[in-house]
PDB file of N, CA, C and O in Angstrom:
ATOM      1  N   UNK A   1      75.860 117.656 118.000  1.00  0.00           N
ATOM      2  CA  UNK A   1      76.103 118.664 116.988  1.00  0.00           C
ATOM      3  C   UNK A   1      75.748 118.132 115.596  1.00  0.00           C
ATOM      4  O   UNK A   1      74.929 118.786 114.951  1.00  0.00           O
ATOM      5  N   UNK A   2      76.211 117.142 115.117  1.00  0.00           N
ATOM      6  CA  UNK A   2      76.129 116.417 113.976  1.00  0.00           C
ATOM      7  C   UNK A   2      74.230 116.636 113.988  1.00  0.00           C
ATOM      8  O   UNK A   2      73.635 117.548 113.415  1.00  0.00           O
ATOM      9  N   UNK A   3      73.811 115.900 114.528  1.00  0.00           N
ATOM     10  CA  UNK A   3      71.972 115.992 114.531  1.00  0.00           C
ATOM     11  C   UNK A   3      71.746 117.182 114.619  1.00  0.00           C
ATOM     12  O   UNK A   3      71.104 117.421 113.596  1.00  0.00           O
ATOM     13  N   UNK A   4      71.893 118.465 115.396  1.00  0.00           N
ATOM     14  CA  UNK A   4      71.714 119.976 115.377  1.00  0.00           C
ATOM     15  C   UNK A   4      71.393 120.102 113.948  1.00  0.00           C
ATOM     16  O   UNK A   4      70.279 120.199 113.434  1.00  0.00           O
ATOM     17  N   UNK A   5      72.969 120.079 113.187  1.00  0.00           N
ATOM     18  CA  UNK A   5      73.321 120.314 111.775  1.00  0.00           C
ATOM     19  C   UNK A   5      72.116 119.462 110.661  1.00  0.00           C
ATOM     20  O   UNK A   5      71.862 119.669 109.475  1.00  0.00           O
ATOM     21  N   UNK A   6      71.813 118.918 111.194  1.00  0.00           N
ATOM     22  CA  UNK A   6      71.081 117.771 110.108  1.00  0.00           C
ATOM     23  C   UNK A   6      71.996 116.365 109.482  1.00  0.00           C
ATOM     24  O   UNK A   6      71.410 115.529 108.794  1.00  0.00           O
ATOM     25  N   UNK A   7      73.169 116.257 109.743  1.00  0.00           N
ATOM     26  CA  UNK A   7      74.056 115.462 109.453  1.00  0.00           C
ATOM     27  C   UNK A   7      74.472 114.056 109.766  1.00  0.00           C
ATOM     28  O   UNK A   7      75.150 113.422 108.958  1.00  0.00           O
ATOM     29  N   UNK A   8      74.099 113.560 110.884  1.00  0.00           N
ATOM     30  CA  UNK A   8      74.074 112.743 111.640  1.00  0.00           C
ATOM     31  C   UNK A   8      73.920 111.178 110.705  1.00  0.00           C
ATOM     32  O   UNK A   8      74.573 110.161 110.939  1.00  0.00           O
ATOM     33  N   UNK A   9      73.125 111.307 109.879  1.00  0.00           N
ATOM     34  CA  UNK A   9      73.082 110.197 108.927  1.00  0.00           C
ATOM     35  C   UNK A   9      74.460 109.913 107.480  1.00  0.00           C
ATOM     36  O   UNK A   9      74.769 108.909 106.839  1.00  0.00           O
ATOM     37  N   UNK A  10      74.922 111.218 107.467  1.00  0.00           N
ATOM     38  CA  UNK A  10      76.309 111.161 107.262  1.00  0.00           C
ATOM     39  C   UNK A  10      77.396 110.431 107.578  1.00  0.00           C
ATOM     40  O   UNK A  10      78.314 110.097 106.829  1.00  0.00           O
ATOM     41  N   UNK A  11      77.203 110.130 109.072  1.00  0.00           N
ATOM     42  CA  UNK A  11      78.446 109.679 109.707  1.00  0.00           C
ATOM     43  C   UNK A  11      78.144 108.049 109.986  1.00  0.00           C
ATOM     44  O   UNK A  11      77.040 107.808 110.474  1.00  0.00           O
ATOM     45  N   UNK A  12      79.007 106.941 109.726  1.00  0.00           N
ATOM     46  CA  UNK A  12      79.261 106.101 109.495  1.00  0.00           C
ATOM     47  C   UNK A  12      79.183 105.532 110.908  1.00  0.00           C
ATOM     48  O   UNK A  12      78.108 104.941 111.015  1.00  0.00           O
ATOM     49  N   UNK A  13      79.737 105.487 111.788  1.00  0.00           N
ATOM     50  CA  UNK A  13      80.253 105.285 112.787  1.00  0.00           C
ATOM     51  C   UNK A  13      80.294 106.549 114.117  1.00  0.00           C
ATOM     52  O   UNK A  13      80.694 107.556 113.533  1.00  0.00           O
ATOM     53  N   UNK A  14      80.140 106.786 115.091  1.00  0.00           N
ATOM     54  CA  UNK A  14      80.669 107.433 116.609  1.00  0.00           C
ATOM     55  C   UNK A  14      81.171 106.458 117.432  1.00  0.00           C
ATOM     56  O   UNK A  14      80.516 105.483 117.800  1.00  0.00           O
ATOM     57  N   UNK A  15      82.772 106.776 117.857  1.00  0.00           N
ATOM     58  CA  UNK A  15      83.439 106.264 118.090  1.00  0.00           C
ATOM     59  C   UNK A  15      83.711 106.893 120.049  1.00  0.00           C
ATOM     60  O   UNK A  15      84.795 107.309 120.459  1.00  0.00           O
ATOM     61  N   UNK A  16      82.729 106.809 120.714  1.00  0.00           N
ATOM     62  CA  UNK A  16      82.758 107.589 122.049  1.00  0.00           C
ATOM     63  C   UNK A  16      83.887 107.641 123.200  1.00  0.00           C
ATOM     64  O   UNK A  16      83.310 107.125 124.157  1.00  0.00           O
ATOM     65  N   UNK A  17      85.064 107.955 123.580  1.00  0.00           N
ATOM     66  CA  UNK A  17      85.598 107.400 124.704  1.00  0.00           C
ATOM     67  C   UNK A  17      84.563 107.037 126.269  1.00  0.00           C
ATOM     68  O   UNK A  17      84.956 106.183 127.064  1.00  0.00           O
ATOM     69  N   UNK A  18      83.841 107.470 126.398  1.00  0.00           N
ATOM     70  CA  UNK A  18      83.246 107.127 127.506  1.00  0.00           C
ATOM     71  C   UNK A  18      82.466 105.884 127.406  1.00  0.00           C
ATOM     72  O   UNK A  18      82.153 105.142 128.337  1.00  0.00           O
ATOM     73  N   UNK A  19      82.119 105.716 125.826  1.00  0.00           N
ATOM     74  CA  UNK A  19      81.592 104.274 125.937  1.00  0.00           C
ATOM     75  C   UNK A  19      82.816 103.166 125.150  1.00  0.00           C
ATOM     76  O   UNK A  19      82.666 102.055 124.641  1.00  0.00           O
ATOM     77  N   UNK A  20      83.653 103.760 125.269  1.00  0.00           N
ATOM     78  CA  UNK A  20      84.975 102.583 124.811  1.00  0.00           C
ATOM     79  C   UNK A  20      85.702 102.423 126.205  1.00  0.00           C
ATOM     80  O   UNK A  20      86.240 101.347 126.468  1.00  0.00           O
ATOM     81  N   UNK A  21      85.724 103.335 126.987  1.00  0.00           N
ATOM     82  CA  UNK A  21      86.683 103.307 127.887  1.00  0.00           C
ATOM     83  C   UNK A  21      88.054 104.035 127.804  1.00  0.00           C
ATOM     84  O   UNK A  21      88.756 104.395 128.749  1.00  0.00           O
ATOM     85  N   UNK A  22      88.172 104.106 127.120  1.00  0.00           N
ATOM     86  CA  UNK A  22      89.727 104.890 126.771  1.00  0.00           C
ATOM     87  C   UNK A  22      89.642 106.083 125.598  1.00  0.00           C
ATOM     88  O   UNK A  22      88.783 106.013 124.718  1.00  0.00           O
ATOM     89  N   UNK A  23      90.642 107.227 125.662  1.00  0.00           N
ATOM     90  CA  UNK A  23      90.381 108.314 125.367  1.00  0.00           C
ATOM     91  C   UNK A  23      91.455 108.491 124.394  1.00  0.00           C
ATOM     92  O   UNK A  23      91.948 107.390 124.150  1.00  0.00           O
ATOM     93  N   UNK A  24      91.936 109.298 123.832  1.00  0.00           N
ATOM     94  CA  UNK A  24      92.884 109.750 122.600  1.00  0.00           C
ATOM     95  C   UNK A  24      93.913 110.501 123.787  1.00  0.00           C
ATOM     96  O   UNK A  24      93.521 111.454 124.460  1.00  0.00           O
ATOM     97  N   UNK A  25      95.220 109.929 123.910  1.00  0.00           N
ATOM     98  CA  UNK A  25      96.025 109.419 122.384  1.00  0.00           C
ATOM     99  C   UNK A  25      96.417 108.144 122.634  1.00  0.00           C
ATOM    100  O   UNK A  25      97.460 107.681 122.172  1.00  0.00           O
ATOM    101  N   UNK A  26      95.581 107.466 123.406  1.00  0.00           N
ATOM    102  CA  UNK A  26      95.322 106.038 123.660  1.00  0.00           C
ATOM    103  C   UNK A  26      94.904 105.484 122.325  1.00  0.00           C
ATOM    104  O   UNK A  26      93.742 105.551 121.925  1.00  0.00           O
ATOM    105  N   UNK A  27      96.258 104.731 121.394  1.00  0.00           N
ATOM    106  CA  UNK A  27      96.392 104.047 120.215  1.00  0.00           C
ATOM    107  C   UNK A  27      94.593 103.281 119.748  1.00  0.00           C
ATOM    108  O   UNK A  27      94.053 103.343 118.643  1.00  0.00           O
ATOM    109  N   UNK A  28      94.002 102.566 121.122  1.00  0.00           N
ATOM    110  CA  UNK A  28      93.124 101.516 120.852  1.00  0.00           C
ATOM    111  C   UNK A  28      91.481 102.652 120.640  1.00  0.00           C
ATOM    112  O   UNK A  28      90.440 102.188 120.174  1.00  0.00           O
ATOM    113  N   UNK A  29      91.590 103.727 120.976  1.00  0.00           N
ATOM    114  CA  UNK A  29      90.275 104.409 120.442  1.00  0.00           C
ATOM    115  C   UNK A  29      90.549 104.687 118.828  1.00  0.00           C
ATOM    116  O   UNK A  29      89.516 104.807 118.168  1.00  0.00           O
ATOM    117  N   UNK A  30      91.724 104.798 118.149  1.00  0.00           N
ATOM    118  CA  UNK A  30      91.787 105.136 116.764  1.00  0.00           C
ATOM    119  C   UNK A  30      91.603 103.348 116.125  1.00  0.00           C
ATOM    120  O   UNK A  30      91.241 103.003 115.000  1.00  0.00           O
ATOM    121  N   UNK A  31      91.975 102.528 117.230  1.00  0.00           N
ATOM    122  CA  UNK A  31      91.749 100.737 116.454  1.00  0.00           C
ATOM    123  C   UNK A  31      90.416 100.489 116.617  1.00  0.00           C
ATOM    124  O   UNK A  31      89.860  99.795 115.766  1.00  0.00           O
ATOM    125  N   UNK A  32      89.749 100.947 117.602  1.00  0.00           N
ATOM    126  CA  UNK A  32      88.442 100.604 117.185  1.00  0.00           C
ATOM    127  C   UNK A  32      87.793 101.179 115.991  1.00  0.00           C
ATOM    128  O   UNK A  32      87.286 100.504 115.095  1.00  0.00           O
ATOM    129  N   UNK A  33      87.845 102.598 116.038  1.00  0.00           N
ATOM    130  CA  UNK A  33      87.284 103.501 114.868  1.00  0.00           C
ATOM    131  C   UNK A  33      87.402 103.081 113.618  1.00  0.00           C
ATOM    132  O   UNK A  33      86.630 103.366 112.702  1.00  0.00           O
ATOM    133  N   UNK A  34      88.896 102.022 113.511  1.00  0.00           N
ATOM    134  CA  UNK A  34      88.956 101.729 112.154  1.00  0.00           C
ATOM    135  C   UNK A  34      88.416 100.352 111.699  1.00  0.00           C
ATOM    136  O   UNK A  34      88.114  99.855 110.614  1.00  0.00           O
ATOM    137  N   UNK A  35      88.422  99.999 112.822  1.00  0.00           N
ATOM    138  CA  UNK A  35      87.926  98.256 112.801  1.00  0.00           C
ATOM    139  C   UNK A  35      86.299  98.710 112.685  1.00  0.00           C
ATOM    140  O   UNK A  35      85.971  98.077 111.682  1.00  0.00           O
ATOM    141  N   UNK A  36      85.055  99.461 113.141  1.00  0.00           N
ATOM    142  CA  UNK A  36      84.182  99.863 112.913  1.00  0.00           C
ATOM    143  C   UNK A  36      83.811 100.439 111.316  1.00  0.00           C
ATOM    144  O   UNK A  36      82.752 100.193 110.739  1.00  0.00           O
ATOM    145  N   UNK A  37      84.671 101.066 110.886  1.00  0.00           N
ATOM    146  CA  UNK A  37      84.419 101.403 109.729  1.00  0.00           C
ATOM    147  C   UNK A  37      84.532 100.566 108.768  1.00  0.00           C
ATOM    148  O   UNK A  37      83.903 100.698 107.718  1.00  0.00           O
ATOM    149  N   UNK A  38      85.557  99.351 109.062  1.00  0.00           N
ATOM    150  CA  UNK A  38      86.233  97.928 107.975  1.00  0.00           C
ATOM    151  C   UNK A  38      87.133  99.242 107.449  1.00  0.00           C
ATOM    152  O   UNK A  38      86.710  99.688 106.382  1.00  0.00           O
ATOM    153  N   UNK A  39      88.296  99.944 108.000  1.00  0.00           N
ATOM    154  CA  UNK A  39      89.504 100.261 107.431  1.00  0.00           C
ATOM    155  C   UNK A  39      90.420 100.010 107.922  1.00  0.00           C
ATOM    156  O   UNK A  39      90.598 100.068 109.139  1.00  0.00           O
ATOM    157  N   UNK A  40      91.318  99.631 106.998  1.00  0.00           N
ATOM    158  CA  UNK A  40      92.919  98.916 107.772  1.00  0.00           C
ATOM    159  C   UNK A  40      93.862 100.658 108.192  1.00  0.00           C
ATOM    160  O   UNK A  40      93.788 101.648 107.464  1.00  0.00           O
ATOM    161  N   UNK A  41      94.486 100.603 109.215  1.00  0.00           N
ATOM    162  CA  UNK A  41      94.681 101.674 109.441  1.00  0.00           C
ATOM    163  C   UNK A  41      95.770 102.328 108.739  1.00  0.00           C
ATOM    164  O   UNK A  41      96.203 103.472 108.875  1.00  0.00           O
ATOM    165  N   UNK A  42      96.068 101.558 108.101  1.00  0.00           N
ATOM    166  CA  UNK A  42      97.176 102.387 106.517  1.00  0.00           C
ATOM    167  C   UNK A  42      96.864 102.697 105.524  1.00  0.00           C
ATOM    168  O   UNK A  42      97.557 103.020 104.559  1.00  0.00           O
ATOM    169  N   UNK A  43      95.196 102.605 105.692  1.00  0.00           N
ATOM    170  CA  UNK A  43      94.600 103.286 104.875  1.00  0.00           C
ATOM    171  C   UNK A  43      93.440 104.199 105.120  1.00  0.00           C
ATOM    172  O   UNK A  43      92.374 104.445 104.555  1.00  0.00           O
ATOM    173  N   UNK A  44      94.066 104.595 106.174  1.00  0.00           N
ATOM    174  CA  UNK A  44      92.688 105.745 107.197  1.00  0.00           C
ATOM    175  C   UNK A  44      94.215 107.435 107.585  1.00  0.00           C
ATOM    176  O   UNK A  44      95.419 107.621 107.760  1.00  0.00           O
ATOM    177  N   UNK A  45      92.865 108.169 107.498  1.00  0.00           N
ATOM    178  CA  UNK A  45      93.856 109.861 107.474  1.00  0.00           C
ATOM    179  C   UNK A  45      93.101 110.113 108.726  1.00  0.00           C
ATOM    180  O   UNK A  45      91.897 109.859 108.766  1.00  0.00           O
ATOM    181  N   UNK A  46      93.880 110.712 109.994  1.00  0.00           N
ATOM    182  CA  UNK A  46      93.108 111.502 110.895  1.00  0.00           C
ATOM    183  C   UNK A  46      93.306 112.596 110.744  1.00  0.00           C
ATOM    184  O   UNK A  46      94.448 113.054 110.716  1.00  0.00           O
ATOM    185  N   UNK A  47      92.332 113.242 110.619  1.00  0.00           N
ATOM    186  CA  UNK A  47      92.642 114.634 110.815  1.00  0.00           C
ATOM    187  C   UNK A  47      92.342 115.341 111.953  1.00  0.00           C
ATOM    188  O   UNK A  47      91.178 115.293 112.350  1.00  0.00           O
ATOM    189  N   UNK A  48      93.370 116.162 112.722  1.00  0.00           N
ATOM    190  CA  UNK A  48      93.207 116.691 114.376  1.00  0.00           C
ATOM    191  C   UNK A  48      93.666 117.892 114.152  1.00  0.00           C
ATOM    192  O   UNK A  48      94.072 118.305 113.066  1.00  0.00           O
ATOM    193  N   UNK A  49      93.622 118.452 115.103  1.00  0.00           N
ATOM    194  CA  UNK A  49      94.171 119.804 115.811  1.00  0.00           C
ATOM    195  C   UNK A  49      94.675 119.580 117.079  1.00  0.00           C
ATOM    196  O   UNK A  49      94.439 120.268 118.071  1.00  0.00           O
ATOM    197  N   UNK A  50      95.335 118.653 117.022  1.00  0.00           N
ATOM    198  CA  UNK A  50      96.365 118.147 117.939  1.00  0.00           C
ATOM    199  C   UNK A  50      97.119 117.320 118.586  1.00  0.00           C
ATOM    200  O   UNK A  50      96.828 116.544 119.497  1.00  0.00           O
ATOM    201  N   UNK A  51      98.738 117.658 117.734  1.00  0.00           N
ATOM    202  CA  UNK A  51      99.487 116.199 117.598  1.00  0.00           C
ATOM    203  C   UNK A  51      99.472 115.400 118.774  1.00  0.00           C
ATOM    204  O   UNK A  51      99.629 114.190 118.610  1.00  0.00           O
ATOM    205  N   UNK A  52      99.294 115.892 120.077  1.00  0.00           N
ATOM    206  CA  UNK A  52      99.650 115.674 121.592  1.00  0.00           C
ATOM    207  C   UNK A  52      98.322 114.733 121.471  1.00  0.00           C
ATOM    208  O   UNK A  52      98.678 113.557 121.397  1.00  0.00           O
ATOM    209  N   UNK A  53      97.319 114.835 121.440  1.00  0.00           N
ATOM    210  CA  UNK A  53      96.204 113.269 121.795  1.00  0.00           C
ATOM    211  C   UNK A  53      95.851 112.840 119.952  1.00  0.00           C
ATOM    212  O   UNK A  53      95.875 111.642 119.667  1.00  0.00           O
ATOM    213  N   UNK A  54      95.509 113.992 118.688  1.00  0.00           N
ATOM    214  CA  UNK A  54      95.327 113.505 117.631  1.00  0.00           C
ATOM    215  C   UNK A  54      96.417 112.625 117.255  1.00  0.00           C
ATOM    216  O   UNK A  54      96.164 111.617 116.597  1.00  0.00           O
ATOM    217  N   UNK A  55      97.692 112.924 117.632  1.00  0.00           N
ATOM    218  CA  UNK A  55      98.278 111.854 116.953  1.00  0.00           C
ATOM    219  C   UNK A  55      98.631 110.640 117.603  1.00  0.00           C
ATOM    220  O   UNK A  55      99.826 110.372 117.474  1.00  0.00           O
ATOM    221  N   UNK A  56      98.076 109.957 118.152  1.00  0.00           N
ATOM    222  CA  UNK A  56      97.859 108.723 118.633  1.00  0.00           C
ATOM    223  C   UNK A  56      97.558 107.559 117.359  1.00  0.00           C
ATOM    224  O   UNK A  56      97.932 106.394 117.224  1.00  0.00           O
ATOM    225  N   UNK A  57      96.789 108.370 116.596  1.00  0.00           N
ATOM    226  CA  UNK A  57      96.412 106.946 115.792  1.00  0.00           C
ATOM    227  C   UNK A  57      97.820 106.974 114.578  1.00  0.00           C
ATOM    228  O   UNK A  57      97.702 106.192 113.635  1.00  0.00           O
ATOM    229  N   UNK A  58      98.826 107.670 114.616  1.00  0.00           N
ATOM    230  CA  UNK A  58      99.787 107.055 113.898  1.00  0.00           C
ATOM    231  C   UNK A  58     100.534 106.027 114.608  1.00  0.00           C
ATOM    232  O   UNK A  58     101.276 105.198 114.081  1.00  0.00           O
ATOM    233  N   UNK A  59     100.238 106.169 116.034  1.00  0.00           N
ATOM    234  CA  UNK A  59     101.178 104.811 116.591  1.00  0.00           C
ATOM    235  C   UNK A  59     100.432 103.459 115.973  1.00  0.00           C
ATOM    236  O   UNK A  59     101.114 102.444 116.111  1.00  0.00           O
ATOM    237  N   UNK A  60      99.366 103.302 115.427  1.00  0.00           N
ATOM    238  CA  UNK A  60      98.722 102.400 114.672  1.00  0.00           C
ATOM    239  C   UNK A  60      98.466 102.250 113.257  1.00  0.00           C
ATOM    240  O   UNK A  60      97.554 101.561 112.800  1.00  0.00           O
ATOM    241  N   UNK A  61      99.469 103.052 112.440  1.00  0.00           N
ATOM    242  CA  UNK A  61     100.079 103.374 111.265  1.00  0.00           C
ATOM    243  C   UNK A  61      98.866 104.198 110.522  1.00  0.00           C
ATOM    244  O   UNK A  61      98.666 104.226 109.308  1.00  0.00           O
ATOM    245  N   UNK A  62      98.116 104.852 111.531  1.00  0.00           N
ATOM    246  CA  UNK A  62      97.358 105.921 110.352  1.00  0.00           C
ATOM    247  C   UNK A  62      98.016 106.918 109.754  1.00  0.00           C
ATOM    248  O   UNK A  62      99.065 107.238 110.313  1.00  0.00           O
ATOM    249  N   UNK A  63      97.668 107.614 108.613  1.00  0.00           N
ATOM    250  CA  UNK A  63      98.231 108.712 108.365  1.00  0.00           C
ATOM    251  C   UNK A  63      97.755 109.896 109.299  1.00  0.00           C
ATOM    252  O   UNK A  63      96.901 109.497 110.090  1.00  0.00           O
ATOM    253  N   UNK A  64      98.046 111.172 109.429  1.00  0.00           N
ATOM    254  CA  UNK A  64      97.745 112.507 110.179  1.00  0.00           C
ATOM    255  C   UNK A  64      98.084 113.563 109.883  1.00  0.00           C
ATOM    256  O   UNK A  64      99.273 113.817 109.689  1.00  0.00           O
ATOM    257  N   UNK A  65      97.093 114.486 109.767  1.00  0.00           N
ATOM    258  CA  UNK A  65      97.160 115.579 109.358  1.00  0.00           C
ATOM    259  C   UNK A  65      95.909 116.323 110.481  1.00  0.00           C
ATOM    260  O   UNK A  65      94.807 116.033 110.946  1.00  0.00           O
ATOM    261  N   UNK A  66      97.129 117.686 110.543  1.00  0.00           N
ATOM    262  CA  UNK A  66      96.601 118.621 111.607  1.00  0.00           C
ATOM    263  C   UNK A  66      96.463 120.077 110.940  1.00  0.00           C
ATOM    264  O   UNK A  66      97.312 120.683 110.286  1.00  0.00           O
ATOM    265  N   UNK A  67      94.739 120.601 111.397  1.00  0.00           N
ATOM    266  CA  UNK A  67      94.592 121.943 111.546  1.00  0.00           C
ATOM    267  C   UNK A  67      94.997 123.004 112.381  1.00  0.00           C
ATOM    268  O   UNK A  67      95.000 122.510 113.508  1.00  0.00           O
ATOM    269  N   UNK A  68      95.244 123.852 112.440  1.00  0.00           N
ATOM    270  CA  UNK A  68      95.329 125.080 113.206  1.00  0.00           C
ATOM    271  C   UNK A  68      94.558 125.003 114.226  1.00  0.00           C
ATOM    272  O   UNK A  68      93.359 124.773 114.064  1.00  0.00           O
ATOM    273  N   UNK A  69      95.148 125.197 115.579  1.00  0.00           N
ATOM    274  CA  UNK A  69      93.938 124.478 117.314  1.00  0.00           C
ATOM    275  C   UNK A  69      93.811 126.403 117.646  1.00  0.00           C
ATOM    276  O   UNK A  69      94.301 127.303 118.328  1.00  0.00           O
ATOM    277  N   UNK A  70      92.725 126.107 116.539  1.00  0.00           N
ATOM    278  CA  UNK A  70      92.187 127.927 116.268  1.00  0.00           C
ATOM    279  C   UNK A  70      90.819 127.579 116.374  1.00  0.00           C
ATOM    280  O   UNK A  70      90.640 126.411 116.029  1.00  0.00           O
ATOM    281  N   UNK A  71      89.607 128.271 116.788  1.00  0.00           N
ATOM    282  CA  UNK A  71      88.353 127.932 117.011  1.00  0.00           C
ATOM    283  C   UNK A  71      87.800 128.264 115.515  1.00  0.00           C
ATOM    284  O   UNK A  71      88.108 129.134 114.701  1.00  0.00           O
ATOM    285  N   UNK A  72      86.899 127.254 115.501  1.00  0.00           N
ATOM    286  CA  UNK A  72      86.328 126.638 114.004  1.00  0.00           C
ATOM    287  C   UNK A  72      86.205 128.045 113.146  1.00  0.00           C
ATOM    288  O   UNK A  72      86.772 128.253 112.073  1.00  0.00           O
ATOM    289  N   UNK A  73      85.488 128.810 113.727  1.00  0.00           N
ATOM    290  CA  UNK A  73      85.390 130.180 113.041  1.00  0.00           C
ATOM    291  C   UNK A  73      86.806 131.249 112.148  1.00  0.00           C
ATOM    292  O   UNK A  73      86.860 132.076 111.238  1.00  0.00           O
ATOM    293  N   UNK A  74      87.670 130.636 113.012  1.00  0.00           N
ATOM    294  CA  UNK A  74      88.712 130.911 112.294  1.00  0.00           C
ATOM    295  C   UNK A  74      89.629 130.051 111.358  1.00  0.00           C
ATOM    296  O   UNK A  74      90.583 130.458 110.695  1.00  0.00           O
ATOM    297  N   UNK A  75      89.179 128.877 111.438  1.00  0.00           N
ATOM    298  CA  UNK A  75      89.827 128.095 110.505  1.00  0.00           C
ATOM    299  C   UNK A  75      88.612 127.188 109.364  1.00  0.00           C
ATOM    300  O   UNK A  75      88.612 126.003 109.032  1.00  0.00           O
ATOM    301  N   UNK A  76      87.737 128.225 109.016  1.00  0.00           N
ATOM    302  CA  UNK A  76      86.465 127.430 107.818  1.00  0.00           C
ATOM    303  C   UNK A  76      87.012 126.818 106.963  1.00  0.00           C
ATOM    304  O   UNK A  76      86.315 125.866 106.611  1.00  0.00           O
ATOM    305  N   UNK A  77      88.547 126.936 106.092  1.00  0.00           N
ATOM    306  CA  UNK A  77      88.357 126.279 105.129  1.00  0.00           C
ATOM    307  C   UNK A  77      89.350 125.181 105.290  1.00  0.00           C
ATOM    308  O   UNK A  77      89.653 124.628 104.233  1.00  0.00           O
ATOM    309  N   UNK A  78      90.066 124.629 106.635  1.00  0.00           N
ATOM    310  CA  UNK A  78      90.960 124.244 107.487  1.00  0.00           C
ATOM    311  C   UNK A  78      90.704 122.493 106.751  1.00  0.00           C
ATOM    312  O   UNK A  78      91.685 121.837 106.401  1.00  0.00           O
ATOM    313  N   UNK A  79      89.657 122.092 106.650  1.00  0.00           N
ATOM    314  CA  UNK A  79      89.315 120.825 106.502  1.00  0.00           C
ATOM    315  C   UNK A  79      89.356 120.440 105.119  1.00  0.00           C
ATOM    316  O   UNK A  79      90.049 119.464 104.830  1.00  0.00           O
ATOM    317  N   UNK A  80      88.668 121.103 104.134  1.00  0.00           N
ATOM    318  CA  UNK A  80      88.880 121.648 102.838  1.00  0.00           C
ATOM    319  C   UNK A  80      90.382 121.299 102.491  1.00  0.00           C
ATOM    320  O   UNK A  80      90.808 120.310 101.896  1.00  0.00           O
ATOM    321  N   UNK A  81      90.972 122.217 102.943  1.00  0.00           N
ATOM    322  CA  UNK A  81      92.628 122.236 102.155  1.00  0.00           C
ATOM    323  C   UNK A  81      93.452 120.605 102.812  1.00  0.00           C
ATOM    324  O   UNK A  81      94.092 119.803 102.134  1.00  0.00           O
ATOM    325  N   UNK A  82      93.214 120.543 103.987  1.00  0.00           N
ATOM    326  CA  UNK A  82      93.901 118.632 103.962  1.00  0.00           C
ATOM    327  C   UNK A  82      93.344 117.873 103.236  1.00  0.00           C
ATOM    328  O   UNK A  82      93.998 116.992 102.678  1.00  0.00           O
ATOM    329  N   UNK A  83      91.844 118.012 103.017  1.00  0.00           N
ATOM    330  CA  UNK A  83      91.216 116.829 102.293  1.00  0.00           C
ATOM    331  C   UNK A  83      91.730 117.115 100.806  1.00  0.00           C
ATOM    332  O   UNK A  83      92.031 116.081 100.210  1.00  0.00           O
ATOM    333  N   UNK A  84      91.905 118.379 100.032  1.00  0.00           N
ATOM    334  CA  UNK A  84      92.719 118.433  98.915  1.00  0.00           C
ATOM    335  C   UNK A  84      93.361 118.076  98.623  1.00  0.00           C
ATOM    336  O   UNK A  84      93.543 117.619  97.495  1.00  0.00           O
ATOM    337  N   UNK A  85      94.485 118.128 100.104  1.00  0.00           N
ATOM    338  CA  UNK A  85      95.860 117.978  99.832  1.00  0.00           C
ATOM    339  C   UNK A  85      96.172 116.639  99.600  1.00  0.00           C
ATOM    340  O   UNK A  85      96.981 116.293  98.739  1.00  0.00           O
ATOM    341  N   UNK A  86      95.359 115.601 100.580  1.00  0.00           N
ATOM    342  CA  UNK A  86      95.752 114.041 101.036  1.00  0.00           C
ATOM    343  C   UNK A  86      94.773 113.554  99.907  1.00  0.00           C
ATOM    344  O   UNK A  86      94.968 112.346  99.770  1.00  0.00           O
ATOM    345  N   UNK A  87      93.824 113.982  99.064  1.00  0.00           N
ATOM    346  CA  UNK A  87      92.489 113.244  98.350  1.00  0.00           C
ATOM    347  C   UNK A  87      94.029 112.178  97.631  1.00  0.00           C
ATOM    348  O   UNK A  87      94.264 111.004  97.917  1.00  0.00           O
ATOM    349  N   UNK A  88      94.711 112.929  96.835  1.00  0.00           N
ATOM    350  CA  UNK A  88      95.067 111.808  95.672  1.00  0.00           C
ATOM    351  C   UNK A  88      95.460 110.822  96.482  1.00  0.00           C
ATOM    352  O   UNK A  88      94.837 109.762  96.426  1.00  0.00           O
ATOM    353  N   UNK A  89      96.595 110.965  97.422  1.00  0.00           N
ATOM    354  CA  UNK A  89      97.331 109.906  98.015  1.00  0.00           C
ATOM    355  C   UNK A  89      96.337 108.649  98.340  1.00  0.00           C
ATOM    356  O   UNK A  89      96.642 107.563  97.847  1.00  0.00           O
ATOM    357  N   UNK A  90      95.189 108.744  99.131  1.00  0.00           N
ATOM    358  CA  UNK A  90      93.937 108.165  99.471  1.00  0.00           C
ATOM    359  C   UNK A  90      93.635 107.518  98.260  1.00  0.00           C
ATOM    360  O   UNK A  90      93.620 106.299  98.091  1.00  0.00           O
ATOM    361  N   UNK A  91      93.331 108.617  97.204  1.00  0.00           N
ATOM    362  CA  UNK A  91      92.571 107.199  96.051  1.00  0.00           C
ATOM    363  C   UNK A  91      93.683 106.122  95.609  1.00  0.00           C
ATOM    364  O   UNK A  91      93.405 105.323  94.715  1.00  0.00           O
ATOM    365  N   UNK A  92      94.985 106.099  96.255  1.00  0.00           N
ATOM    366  CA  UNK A  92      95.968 105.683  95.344  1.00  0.00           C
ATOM    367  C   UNK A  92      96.325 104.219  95.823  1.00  0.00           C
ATOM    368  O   UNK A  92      97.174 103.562  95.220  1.00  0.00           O
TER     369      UNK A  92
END
């Protein structure tokens, strides 16, 4: 999807369960993701649509924040308003 979009050079990192082995809300797919990026995980935000496997990476002290598990079309500006909400805390 990311390459579809044109975006793909955007993204820093893909973090795959099938090529890690383990899947969300298995703590060690959110430790790799952050160890890949060089972020300590108290200073990384996940954002999911769903506390039941997204929130896994707070058992590894990320922060988390969840959208509405509404299909994308209904939640456009869903990503927008957390990243608003959490921006200051992040630069801080």
């Amino acid at each position: 999807m990311f390459r579809r979009y044109g975006v793909e050079d955007l993204i820093g990192e893909f973090v795959l369960s099938y090529e890690e082995g383990v899947a969300k809300p298995d703590p060690k797919i959110f430790t790799v993701a952050c160890q890949r990026i060089g972020v300590a995980p108290e200073r990384a935000l996940m954002i999911g649509d769903s506390p039941e496997t997204d929130g896994g990476a707070a058992g590894i002290g990320c922060a988390t924040a969840f959208v509405d598990p509404l299909p994308t079309e209904e939640r456009p500006d869903a990503l927008d308003r957390i990243v608003t909400d959490w921006l200051p805390a992040v630069r801080s």
